[in-house]
C-alpha positions as CSV (number, residue, x, y, z in Angstrom):
1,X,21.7,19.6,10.4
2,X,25.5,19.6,12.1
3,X,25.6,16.2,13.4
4,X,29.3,17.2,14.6
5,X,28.6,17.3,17.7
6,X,29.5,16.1,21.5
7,X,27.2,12.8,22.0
8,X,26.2,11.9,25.4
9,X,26.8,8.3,27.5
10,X,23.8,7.1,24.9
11,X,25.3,5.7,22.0
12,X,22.1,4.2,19.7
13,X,18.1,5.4,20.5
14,X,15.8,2.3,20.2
15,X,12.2,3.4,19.5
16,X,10.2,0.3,20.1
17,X,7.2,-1.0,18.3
18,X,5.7,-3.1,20.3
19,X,2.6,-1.9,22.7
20,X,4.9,0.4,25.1
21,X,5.0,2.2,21.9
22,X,2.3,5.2,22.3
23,X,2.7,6.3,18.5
24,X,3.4,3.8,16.1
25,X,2.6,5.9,12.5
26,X,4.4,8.4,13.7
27,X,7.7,6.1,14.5
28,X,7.9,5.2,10.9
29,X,7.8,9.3,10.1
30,X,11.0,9.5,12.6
31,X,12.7,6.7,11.0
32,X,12.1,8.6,7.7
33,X,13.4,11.9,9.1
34,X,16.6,10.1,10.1
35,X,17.0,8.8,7.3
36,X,16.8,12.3,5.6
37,X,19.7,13.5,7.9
38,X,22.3,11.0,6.5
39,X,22.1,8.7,9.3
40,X,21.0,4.9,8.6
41,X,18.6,3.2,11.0
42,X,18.2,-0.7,11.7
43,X,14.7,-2.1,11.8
44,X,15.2,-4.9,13.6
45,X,12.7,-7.3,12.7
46,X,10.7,-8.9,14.9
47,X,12.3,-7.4,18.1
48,X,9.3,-5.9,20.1
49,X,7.4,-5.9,17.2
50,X,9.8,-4.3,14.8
51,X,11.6,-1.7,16.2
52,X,13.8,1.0,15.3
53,X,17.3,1.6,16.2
54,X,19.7,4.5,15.2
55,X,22.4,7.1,16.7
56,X,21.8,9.1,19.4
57,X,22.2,12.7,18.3
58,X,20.4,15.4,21.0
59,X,18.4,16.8,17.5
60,X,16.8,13.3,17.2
61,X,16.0,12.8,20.7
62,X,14.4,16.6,20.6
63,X,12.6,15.7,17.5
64,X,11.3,12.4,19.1
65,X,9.7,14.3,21.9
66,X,8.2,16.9,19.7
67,X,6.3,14.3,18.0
68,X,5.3,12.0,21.0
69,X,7.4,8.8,19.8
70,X,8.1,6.9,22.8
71,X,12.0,5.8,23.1
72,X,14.9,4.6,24.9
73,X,18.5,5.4,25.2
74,X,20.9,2.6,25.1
75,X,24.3,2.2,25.4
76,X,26.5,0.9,22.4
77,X,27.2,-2.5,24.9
78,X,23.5,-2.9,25.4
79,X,22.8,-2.5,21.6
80,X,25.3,-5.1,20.6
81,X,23.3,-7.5,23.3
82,X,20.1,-6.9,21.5
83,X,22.0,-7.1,17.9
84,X,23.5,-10.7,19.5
85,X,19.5,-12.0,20.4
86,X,18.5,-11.5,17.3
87,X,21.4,-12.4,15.6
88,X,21.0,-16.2,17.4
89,X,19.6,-19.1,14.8
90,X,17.2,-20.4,17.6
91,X,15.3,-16.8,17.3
92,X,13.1,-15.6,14.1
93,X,14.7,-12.3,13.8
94,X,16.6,-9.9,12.1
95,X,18.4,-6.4,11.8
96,X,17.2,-4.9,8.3
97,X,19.6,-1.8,7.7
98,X,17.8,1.4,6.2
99,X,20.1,3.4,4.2
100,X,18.0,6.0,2.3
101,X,14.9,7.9,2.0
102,X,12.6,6.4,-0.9
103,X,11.0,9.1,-3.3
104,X,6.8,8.8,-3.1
105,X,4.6,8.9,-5.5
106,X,1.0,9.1,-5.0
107,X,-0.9,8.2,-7.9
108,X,-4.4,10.1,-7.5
109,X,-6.7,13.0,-9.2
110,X,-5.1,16.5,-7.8
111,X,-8.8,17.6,-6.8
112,X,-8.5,14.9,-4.4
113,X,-7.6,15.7,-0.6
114,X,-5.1,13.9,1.6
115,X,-7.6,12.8,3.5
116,X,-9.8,11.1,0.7
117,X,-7.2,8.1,0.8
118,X,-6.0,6.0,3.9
119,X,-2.0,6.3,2.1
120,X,-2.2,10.0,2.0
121,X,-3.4,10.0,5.4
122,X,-1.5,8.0,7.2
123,X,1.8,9.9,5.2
124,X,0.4,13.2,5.6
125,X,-0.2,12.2,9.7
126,X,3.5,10.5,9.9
127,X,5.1,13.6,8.3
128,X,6.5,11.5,5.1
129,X,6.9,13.8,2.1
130,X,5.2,12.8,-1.0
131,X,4.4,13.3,-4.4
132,X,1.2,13.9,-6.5
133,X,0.7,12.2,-10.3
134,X,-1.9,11.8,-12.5
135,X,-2.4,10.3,-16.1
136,X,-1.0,13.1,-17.7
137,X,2.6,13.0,-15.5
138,X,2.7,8.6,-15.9
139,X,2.2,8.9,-19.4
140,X,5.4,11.4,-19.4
141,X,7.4,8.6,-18.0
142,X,7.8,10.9,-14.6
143,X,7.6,7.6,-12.6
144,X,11.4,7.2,-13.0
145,X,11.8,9.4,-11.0
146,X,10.4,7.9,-8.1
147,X,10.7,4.7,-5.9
148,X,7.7,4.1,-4.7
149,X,3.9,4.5,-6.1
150,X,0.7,4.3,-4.5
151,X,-2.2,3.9,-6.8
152,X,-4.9,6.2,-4.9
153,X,-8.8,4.4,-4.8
154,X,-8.7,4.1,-8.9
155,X,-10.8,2.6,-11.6
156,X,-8.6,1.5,-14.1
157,X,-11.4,-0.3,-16.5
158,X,-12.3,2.9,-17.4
159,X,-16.1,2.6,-15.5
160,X,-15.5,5.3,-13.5
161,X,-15.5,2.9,-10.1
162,X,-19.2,2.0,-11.5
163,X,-21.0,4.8,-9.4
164,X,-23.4,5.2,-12.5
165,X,-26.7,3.8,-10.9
166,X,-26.5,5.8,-7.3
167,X,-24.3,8.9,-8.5
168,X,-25.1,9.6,-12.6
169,X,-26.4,13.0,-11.7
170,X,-24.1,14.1,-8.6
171,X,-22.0,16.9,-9.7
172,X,-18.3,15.1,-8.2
173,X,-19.8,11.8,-10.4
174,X,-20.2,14.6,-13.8
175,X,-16.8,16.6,-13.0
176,X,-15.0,13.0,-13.0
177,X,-16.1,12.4,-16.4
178,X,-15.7,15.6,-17.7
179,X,-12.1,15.8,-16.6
180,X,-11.3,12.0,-17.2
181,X,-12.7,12.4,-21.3
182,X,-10.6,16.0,-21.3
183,X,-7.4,14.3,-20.2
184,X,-8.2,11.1,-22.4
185,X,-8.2,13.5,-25.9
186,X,-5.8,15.1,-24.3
187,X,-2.9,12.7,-25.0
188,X,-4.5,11.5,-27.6
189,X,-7.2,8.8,-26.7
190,X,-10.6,8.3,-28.0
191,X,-11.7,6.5,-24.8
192,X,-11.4,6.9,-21.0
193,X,-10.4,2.9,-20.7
194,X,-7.6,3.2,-23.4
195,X,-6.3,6.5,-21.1
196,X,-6.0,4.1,-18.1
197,X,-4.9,0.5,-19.7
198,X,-1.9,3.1,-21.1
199,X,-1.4,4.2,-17.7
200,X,-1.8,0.9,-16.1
201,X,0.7,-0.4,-18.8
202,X,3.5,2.3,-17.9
203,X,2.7,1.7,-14.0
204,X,3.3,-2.0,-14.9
205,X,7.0,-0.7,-17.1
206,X,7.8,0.7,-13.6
207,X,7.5,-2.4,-11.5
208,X,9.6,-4.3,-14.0
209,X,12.2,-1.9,-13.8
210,X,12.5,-2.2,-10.3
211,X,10.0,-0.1,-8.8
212,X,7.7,-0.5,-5.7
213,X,3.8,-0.3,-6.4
214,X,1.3,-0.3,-3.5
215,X,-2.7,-0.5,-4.0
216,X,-5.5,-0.5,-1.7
217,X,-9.1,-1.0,-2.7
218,X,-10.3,-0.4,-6.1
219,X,-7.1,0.0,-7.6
220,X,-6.0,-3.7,-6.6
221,X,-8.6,-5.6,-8.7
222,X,-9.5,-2.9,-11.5
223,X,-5.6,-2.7,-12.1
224,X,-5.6,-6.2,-13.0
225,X,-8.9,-6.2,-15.1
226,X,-7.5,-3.3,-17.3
227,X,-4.8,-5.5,-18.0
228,X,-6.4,-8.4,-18.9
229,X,-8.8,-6.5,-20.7
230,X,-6.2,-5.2,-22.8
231,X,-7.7,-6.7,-26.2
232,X,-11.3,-6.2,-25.8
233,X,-13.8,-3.8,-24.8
234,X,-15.6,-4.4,-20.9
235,X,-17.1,-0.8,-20.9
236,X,-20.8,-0.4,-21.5
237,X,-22.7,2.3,-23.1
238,X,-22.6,4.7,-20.6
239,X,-19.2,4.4,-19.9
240,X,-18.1,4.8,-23.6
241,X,-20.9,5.6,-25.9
242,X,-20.7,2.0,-26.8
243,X,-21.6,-1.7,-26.0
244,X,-19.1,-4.2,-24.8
245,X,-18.1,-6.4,-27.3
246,X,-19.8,-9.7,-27.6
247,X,-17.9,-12.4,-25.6
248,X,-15.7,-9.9,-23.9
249,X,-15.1,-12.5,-21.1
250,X,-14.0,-15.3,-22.9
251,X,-10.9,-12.6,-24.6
252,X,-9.5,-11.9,-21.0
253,X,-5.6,-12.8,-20.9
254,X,-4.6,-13.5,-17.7
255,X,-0.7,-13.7,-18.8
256,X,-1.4,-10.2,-18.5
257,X,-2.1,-9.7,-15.0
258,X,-0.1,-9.2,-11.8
259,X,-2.2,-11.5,-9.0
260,X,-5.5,-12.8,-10.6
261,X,-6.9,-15.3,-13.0
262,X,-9.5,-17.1,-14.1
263,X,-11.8,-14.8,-12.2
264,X,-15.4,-13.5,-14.1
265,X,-16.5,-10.0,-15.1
266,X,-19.3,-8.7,-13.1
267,X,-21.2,-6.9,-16.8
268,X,-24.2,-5.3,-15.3
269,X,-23.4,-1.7,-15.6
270,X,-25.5,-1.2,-12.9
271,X,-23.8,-3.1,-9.8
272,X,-21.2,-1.9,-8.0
273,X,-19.2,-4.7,-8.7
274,X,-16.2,-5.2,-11.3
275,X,-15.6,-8.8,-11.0
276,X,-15.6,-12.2,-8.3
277,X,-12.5,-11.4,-7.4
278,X,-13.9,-8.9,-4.5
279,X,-15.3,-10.5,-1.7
280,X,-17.9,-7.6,-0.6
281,X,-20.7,-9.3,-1.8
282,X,-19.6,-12.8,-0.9
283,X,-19.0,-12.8,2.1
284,X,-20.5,-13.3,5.1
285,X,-18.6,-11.7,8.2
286,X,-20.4,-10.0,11.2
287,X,-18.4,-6.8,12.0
288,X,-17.3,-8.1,15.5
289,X,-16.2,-11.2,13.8
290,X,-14.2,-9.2,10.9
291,X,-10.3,-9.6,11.7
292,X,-7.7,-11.5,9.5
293,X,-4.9,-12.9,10.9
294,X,-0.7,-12.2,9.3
295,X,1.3,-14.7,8.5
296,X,4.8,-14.9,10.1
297,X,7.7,-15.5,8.1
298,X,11.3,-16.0,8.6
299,X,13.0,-13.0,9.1
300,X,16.5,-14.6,8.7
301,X,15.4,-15.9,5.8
302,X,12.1,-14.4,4.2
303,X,13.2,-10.7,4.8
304,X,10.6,-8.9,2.9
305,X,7.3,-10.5,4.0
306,X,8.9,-10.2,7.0
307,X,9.5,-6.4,7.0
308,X,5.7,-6.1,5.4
309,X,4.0,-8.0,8.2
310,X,6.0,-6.0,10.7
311,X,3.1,-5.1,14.2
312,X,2.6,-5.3,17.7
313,X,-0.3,-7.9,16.8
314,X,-0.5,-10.6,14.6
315,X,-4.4,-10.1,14.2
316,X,-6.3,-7.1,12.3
317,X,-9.2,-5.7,12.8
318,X,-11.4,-5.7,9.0
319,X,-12.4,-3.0,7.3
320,X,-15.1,-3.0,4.4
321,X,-13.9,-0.6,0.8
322,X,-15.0,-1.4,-2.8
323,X,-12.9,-4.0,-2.9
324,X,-12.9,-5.3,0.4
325,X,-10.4,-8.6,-0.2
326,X,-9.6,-11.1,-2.5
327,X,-11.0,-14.3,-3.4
328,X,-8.2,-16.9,-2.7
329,X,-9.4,-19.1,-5.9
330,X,-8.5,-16.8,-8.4
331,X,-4.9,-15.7,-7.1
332,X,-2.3,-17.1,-8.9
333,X,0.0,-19.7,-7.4
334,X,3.1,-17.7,-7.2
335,X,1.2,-14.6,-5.4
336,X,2.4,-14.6,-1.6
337,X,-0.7,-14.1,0.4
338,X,0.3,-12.5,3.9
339,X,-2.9,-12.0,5.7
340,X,-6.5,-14.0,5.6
341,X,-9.2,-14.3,6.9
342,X,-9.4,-18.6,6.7
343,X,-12.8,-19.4,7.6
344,X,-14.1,-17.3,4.4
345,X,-11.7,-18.3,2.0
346,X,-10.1,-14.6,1.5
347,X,-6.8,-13.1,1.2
348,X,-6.7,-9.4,2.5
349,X,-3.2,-8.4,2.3
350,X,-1.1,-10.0,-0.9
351,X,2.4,-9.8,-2.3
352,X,4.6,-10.5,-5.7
353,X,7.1,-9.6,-7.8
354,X,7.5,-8.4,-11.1
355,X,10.5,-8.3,-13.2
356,X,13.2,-6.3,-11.0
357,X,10.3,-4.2,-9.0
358,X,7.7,-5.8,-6.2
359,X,4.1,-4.7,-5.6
360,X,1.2,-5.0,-3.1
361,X,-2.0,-5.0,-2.7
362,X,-4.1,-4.1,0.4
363,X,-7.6,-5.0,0.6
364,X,-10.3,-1.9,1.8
365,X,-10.5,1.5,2.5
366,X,-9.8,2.6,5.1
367,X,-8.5,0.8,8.3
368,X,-10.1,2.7,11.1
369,X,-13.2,3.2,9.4
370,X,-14.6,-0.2,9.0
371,X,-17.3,0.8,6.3
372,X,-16.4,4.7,4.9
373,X,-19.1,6.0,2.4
374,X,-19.4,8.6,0.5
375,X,-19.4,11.8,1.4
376,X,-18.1,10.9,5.1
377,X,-15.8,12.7,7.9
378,X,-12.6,11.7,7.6
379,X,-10.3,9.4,9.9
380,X,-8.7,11.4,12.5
381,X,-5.5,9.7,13.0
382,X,-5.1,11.9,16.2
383,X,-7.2,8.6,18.0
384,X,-5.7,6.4,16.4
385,X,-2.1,6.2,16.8
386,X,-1.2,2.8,17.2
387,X,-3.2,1.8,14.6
388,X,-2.1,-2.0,13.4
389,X,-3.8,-1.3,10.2
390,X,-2.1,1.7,8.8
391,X,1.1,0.1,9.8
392,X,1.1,-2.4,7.0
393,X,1.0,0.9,4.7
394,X,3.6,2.7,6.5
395,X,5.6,-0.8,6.3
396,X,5.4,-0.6,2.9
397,X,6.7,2.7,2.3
398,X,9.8,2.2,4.3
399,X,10.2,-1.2,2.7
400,X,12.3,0.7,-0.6
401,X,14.6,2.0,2.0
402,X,15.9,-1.5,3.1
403,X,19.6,-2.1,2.1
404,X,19.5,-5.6,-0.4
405,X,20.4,-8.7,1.3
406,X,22.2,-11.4,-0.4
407,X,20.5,-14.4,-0.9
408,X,21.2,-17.5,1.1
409,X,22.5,-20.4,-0.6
């Protein structure tokens, strides 16, 4: 694009994120599109619930209206007024420069479609270009490559998500294995779980070295079991052609892990359960009762919770997955927990760091669907625009893009 151009009286566009804002998932695909075009935007935290601010060039205003991303054209004096509210010590807010595009990576089966995953939804939907990798791409060390990683819906024990007892004969459930046990011999690997604690290991190399990891659902809590799990043997028969071995439990090392400890294998190879660190079965939440609340930080002085907490509400509606959320006994002390749902002792939405790199993980499926089984119509994003739920993704992704503050002293 030729930004060279004559500008009008507007000097900056604010697109606002607050609810005058008709389509929120999509704002964070403009912000990314700007971003592409060699132009930085501010995210100014806080301000009408985490806005957007950036040059006015006639191509971004076109584009805006294209996609249906409400806006407003300011001049440069009234910009520097909002840039002076925020900037006041009496207000709990921010401006967060954005200086490049991060490079996405999807961690997920290629049979799988955008749709089987809220992340690749809500990208696909915002018009945020991503990646595909599997096992066999990770374990070539192609995650250098890339900024940010989602881990799609995984099972990274190796129990194949433990479907066994409703889908053992289902011809998806068969073609899993099949492909999984190919692409464990493959590189080398006698067993499925040794495939994915090698993967999980080199996703964990990433982080350290300054990557951003993001996992909803099933990858949260089986990511952390593989890892713990690391000197022992959790699978069952079916899973591996062989038992567990005896007193797996008690050879967990929770040094290992990223967020839990101290939490108990769920063995029975025939619940759909990996461990107590899910709440699913625990807890006791009617549906019109099922919202956590987000914790507010200080943007001045906690930027990054701050920029992943970023909505035009502070409470979320729940939503139900495999691993629904997190007990909060078994999270470690130095995990940042950033939304909760109080009155049943569970963290949905949790935070940490890792070496030089940060991760994340997001309780449930799928945030418009409140309880998605198999074999169901996807979300259509199209109703669902200002979606509080699949911000917290898209906060996420555009998290990497943030320009590194200095710390205060």
């Amino acid at each position: 694009m030729n930004l060279l151009i004559i500008r009008s009286w507007a000097a900056m566009i604010l697109v606002p994120m607050d609810n005058a804002q008709q389509e929120h998932l999509k704002a964070y695909g403009i912000a990314y599109w700007v971003l592409a075009h060699g132009v930085d935007v501010d995210w100014l935290l806080n301000y009408r619930g985490g806005s957007f601010a950036f040059k006015y060039f006639p191509e971004f205003e076109k584009e805006l209206n294209i996609r249906g991303v409400s806006y407003k054209k300011i001049s440069e004096g009234e910009y520097n007024q909002i840039l002076q509210q925020i900037s006041s010590e009496t207000s709990n807010m921010d401006a967060i420069k954005l200086e490049k595009t991060p490079k996405i990576a999807v961690y997920s089966p290629k049979t799988k479609q955008p749709w089987d995953d809220a992340v690749t939804l809500v990208l696909t939907y915002a018009e945020i270009p991503y990646d595909v990798v599997y096992d066999d791409e990770v374990l070539a060390d192609s995650l250098k490559n890339y900024d940010w990683l989602h881990l799609h819906h995984e099972d990274f024990t190796g129990q194949y998500g433990k479907f066994y007892a409703s889908y053992a004969n289902a011809p998806w459930y068969k073609q899993e294995v099949a492909q999984n046990e190919a692409c464990a011999r493959r590189n080398g690997f006698h067993k499925v779980s040794k495939l994915k604690l090698a993967v999980a290991k080199k996703i964990r190399d990433f982080v350290e070295g300054g990557g951003f990891m993001f996992a909803m659902c099933s990858a949260t809590d089986s990511y952390d079991i593989a890892l713990a799990a690391e000197n022992t043997d959790i699978c069952d028969v079916m899973f591996d052609n062989d038992p567990p071995e005896p007193g797996c439990q008690q050879k967990l090392d929770f040094k290992k892990t990223l967020a839990f400890q101290n939490f108990f294998l769920e063995m029975n190879p025939y619940v759909y359960e990996y461990s107590d660190i899910d709440m699913t079965n625990q807890r006791r939440v009617p549906q019109d009762m099922d919202y956590f609340t987000l914790f507010e930080f200080s943007a001045k002085w906690d930027p990054v919770p701050t920029m992943l907490c970023q909505n035009h509400v502070t409470t979320i509606k729940g939503f139900m997955g495999q691993t629904t959320s997190f007990k909060k006994s078994v999270i470690k002390s130095e995990v940042l927990i950033m939304g909760e749902l109080k009155s049943s002792g569970e963290a949905r939405y949790i935070h940490g760091n890792l070496g030089r790199g940060m991760w994340t993980f997001y309780g449930g499926h799928d945030p418009e669907d409140y309880q998605h089984l198999v074999g169901e119509e996807p979300t259509d994003l199209k109703l669902h625009p200002q979606s509080p739920g699949y911000r917290l993704i898209l906060n996420n992704i555009l998290f990497p893009a943030a320009k590194k503050k200095k710390q205060k002293t």
